[in-house]
C-alpha positions as CSV (number, residue, x, y, z in Angstrom):
1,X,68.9,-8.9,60.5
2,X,66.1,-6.2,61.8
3,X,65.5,-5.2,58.3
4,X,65.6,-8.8,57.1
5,X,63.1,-9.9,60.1
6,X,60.9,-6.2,59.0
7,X,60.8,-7.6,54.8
8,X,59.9,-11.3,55.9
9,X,57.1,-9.5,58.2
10,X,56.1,-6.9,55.4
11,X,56.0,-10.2,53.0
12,X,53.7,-11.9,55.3
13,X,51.1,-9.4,55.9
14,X,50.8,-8.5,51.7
15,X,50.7,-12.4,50.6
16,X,49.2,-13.9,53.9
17,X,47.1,-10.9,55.1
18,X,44.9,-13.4,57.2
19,X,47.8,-15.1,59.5
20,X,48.9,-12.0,60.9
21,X,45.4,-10.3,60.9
22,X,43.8,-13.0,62.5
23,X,46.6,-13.2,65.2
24,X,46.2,-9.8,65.9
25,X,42.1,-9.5,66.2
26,X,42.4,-12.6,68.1
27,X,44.8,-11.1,70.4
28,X,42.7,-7.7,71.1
29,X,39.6,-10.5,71.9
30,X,41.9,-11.6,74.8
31,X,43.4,-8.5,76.0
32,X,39.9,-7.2,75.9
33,X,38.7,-9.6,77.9
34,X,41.5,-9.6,80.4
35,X,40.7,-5.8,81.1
36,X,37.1,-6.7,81.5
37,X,37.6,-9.6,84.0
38,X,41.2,-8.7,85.9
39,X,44.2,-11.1,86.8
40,X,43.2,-12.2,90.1
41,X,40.1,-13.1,91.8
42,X,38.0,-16.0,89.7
43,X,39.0,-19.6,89.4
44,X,38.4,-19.8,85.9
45,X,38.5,-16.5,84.0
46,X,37.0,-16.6,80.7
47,X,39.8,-15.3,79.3
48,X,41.8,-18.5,79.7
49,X,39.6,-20.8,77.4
50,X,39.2,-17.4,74.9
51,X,43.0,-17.6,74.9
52,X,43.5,-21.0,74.1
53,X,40.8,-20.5,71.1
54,X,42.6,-17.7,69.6
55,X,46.2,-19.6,69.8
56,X,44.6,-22.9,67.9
57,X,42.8,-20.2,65.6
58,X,45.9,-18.2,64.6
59,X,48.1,-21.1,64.5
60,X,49.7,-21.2,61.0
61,X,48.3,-24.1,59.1
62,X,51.0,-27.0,58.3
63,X,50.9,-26.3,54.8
64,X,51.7,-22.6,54.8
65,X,54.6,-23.5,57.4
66,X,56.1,-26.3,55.4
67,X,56.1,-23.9,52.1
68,X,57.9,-21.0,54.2
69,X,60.4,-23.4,55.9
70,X,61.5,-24.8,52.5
71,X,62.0,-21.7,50.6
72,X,63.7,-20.8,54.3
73,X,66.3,-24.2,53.7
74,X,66.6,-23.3,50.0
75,X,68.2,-19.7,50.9
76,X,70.6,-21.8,53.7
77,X,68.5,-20.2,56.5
78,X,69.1,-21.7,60.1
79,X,67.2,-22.4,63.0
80,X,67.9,-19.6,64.8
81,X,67.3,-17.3,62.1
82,X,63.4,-19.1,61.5
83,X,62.8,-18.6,65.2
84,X,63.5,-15.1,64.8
85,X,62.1,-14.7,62.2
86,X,58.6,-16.6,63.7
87,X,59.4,-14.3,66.5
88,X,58.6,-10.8,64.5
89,X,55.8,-11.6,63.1
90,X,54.7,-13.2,66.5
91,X,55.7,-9.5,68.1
92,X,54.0,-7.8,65.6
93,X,50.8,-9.7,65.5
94,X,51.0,-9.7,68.9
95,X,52.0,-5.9,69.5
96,X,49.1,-4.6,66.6
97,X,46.3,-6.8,68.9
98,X,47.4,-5.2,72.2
99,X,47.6,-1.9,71.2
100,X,43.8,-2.5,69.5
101,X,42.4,-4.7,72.6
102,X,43.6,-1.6,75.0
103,X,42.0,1.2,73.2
104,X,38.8,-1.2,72.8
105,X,39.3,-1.2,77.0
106,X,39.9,2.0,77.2
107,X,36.7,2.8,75.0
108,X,34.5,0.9,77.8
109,X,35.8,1.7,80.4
110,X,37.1,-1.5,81.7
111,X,40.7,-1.0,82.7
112,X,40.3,-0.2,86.6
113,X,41.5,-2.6,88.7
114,X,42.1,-1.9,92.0
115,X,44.7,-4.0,93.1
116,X,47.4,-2.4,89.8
117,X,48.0,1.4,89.0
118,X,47.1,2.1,86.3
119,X,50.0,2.4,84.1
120,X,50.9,-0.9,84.8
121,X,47.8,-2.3,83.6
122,X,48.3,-1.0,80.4
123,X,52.0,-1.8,80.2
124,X,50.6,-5.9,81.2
125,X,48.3,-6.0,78.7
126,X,50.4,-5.1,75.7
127,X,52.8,-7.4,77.1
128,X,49.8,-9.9,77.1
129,X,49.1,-9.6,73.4
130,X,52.9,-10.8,72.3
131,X,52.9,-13.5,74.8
132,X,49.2,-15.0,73.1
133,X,50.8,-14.6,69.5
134,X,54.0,-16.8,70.6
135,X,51.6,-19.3,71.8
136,X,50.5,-19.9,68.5
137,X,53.1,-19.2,66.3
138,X,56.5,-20.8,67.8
139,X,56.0,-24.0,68.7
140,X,53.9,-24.4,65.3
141,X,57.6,-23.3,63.6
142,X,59.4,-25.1,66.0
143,X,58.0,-28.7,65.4
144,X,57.6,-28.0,62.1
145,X,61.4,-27.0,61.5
146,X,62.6,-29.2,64.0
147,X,61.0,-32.4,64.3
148,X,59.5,-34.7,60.9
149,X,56.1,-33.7,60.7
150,X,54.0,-37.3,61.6
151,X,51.0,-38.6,59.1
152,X,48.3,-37.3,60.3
153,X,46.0,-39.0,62.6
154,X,45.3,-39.4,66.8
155,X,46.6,-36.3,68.5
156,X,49.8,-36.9,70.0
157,X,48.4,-37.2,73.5
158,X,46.3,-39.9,73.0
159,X,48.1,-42.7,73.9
160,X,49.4,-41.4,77.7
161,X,45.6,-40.5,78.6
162,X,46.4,-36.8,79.3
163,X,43.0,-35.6,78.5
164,X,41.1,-38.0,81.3
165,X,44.7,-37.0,84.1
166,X,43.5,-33.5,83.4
167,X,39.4,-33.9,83.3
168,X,39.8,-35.9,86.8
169,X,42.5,-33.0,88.3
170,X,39.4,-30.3,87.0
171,X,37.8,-31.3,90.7
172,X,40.6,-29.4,91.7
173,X,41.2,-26.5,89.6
174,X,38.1,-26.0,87.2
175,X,40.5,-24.4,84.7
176,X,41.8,-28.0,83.7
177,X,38.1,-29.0,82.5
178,X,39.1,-26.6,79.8
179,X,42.0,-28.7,78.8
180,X,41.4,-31.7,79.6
181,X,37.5,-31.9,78.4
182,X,39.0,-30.0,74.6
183,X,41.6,-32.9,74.6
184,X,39.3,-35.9,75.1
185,X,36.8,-34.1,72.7
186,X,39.6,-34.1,70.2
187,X,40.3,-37.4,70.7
188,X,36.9,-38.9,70.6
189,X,35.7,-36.6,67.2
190,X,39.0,-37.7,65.3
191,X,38.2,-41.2,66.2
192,X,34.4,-41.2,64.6
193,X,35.3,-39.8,62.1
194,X,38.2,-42.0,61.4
195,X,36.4,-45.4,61.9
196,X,32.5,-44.5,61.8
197,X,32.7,-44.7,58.0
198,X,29.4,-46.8,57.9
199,X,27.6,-44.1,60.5
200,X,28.6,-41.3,58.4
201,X,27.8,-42.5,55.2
202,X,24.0,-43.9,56.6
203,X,23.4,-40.2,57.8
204,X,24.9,-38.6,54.7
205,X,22.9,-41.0,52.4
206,X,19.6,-38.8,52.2
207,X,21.4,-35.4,50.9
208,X,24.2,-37.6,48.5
209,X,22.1,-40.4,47.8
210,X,25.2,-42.7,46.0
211,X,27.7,-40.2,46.7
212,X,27.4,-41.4,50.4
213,X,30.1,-44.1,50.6
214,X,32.8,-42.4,48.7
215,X,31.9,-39.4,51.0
216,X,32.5,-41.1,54.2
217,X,35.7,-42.4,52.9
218,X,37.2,-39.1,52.3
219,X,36.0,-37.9,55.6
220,X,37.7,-40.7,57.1
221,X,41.1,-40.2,55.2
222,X,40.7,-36.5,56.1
223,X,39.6,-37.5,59.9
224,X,42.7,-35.2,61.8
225,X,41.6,-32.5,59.5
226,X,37.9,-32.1,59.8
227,X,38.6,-33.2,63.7
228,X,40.8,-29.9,64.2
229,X,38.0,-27.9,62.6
230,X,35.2,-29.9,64.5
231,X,37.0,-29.0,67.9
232,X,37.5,-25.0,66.7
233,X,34.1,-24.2,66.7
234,X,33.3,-26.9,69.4
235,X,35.8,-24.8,71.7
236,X,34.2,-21.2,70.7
237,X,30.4,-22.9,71.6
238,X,31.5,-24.1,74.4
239,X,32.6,-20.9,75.2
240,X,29.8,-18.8,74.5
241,X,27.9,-21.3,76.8
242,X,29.8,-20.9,79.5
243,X,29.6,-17.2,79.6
244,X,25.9,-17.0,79.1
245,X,25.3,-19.1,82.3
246,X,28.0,-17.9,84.3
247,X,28.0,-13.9,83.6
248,X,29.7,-11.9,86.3
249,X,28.2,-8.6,85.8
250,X,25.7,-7.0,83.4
251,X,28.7,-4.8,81.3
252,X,31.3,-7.7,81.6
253,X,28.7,-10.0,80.7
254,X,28.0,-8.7,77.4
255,X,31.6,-8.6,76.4
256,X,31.6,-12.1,76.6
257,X,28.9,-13.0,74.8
258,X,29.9,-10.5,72.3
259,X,33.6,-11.9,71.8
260,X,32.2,-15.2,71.8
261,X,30.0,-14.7,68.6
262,X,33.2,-13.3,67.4
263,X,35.4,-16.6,67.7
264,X,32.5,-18.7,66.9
265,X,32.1,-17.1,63.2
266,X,36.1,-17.0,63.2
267,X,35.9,-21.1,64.5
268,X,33.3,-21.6,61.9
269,X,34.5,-19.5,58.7
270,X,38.3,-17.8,58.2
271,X,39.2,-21.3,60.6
272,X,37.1,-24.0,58.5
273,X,37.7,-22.1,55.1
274,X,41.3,-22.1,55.5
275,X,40.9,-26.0,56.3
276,X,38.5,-26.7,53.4
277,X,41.5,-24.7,51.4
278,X,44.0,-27.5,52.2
279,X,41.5,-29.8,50.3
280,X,41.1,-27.6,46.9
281,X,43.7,-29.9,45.1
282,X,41.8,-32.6,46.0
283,X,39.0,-31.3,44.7
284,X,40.6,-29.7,41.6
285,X,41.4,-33.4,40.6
286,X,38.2,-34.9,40.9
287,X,37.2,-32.1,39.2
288,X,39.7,-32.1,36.3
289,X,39.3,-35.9,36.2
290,X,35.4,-35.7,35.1
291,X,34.0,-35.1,38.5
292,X,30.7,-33.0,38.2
293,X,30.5,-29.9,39.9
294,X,27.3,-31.5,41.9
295,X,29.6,-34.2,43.2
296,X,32.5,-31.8,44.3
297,X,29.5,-29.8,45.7
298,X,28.7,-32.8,47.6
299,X,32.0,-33.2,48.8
300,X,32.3,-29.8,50.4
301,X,28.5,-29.7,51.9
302,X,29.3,-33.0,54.0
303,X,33.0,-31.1,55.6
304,X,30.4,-28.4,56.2
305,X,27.8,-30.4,58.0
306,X,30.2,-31.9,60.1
307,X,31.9,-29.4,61.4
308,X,28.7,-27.4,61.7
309,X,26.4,-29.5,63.5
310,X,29.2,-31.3,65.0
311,X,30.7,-28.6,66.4
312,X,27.2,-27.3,67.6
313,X,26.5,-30.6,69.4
314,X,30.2,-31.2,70.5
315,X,30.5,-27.4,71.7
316,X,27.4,-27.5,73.8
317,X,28.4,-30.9,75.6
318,X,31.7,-29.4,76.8
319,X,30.0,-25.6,77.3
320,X,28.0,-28.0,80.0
321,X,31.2,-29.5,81.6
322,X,32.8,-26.8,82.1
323,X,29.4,-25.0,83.9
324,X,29.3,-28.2,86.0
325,X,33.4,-27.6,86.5
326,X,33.2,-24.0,87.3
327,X,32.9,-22.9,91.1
328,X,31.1,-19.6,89.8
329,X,27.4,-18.1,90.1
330,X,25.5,-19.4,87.1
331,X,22.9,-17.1,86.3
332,X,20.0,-17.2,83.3
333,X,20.9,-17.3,80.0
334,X,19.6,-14.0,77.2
335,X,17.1,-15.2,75.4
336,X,17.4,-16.6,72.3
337,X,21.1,-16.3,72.3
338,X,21.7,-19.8,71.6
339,X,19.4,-19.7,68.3
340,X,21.7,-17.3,67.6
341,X,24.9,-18.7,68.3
342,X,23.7,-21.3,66.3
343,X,22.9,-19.3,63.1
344,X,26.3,-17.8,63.3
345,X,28.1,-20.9,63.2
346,X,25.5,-22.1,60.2
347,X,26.1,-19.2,58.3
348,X,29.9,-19.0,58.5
349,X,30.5,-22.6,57.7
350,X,27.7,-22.3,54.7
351,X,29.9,-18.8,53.6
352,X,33.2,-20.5,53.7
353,X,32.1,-23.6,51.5
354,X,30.4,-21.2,48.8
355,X,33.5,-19.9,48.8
356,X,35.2,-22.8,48.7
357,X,33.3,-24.7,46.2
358,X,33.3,-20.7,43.5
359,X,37.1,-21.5,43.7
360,X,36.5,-25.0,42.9
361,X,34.5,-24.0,39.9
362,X,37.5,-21.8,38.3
363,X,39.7,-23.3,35.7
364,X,40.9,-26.2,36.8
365,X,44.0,-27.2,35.1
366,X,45.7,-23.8,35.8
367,X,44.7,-24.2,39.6
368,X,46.6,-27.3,39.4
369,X,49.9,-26.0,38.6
370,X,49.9,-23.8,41.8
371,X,50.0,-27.2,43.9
């Protein structure tokens, strides 16, 4: 069974080199930043919203899942054996970012805190990294394996109002802004986008002229989709925000705003590529069926300025609650740090459609048979 669990590992890694390598630099961002900032002490360490960033990053997509699970079925694998199997590569994801995010702590000079010897520290921390790369990977493989994946649409939470129970209970424990303000964002962006087919198509009108209507209406269809990516890089703004206006420290304060850049250009490129990836049969199609590569073009540069300058506008909003939220000094933001928080986010989302739409140029009928 180890060697079995070690193969299925080894497969991942040399056909999938991004799930487990994005798990794992994700997971050295957090165990970075728990070194920096300590375990006790703030009511809303910025590791917690970095955390929940990197588990909705490194998340496997639904796609990816659903091909592993039935070629999983098809050898007469079992649930137990997928959960352990979901578990090694969540170790070893996990295991490879601790190891990196303690020798990038060691490197600074952040692991001293007082209260923890510091052996233990160490030993916490790469327990920290496998515990972040479970997040993301097991209940992805549980629901998928377990539970009839639903059409895609609201989140699940939608209907029992979880996101405004949490926003209100923020008063009490800032950390819950996090949650509860992501949720409703998620919520609200889906939404537009699922029913603001008009909106959308007026504001896309002057960049696709007539492509504008039949644009909106593939937005709408992919609303969960480009909502998912919208909240990504929405989340990593927001972030960046909040440690620009509420840096502890001059040394701590730069990790932050360092390993925000980080999982903005990760929200905004790997993320949204990967998502604009789960469309390229859709756009092999209109493609093989006469579509011109302006119009397929068109197709990808509307995803792009959605999530772009939707996440920009989203991510700032909620960077804003959660400074309002947060019962910590604010202090001055860098200059010019915004601008370029912004150009990061441009640039990966422009790099991940030219991507995107080079694949989409390649022979189509050939792409189609891998689908």
């Amino acid at each position: 069974m180890i060697a079995a669990m070690a193969l299925w590992v080894g497969g991942i890694a040399r056909v999938r080199p991004a799930r487990l390598g994005v798990s794992a630099a994700g997971v050295a961002i957090v165990v970075t930043l728990l070194a920096v900032h300590g375990w006790t002490g703030n009511p809303a360490p910025p590791w917690v919203p970095a955390m929940a960033l990197v588990v909705l990053l490194a998340t496997p997509s639904e796609r990816s899942l659903r091909s592993d699970q039935d070629l999983l079925r098809a050898r007469g694998a079992t649930g137990g054996q997928v959960l352990a199997l979901a578990s090694a590569e969540a170790a070893a994801a996990g295991l490879a970012g601790g190891v990196a995010g303690v020798l990038l702590s060691l490197a600074g000079g952040f692991l001293a805190t007082p209260d923890l010897p510091f052996v233990w520290e160490i030993v916490l921390l790469l327990l920290a990294g496998p515990v972040v790369a479970a997040l993301a990977f097991l209940p992805a493989v549980l629901r998928e394996w377990y539970f009839v994946p639903a059409d895609d649409g609201p989140p699940w939470w939608s209907p029992y109002g979880l996101d405004i129970l949490l926003l209100a209970l923020a008063f009490f424990w800032p950390l819950l802004g996090w949650a509860g303000g992501t949720m409703l964002l998620w919520r609200l962006v889906e939404l537009g986008l699922r029913k603001g087919k008009r909106v959308i198509g007026g504001v896309l009108r002057p960049l696709v002229s007539g492509l504008a209507g039949v644009l909106a209406l593939s937005i709408s269809w992919r609303s969960a989709m480009l909502a998912r990516s919208v909240v990504l890089v929405a989340l990593a703004v927001a972030f960046a925000i909040s440690t620009a206006f509420t840096g502890d420290g001059c040394d701590a304060a730069t990790v932050d705003m360092l390993a925000s850049l980080v999982l903005a250009a990760a929200a905004a490129g790997p993320s949204f590529g990967l998502a604009l990836n789960e469309r390229r049969r859709d756009l092999l199609i209109v493609s093989t069926l006469g579509g011109k590569r302006r119009q397929v073009a068109a197709f990808i540069a509307g995803d792009a300025l959605i999530v772009g300058v939707g996440g920009l506008i989203a991510g700032h909003l909620l960077g804003v609650l959660f400074v309002l939220f947060a019962q910590v000094e604010r202090t001055p933001s860098p200059h010019g740090y915004f601008g370029l928080l912004a150009a990061v986010v441009l640039v990966s989302c422009v790099a991940a459609s030219a991507r995107i739409a080079q694949l989409a140029a390649r022979d189509e009928v050939s792409d189609l048979r891998d689908y």
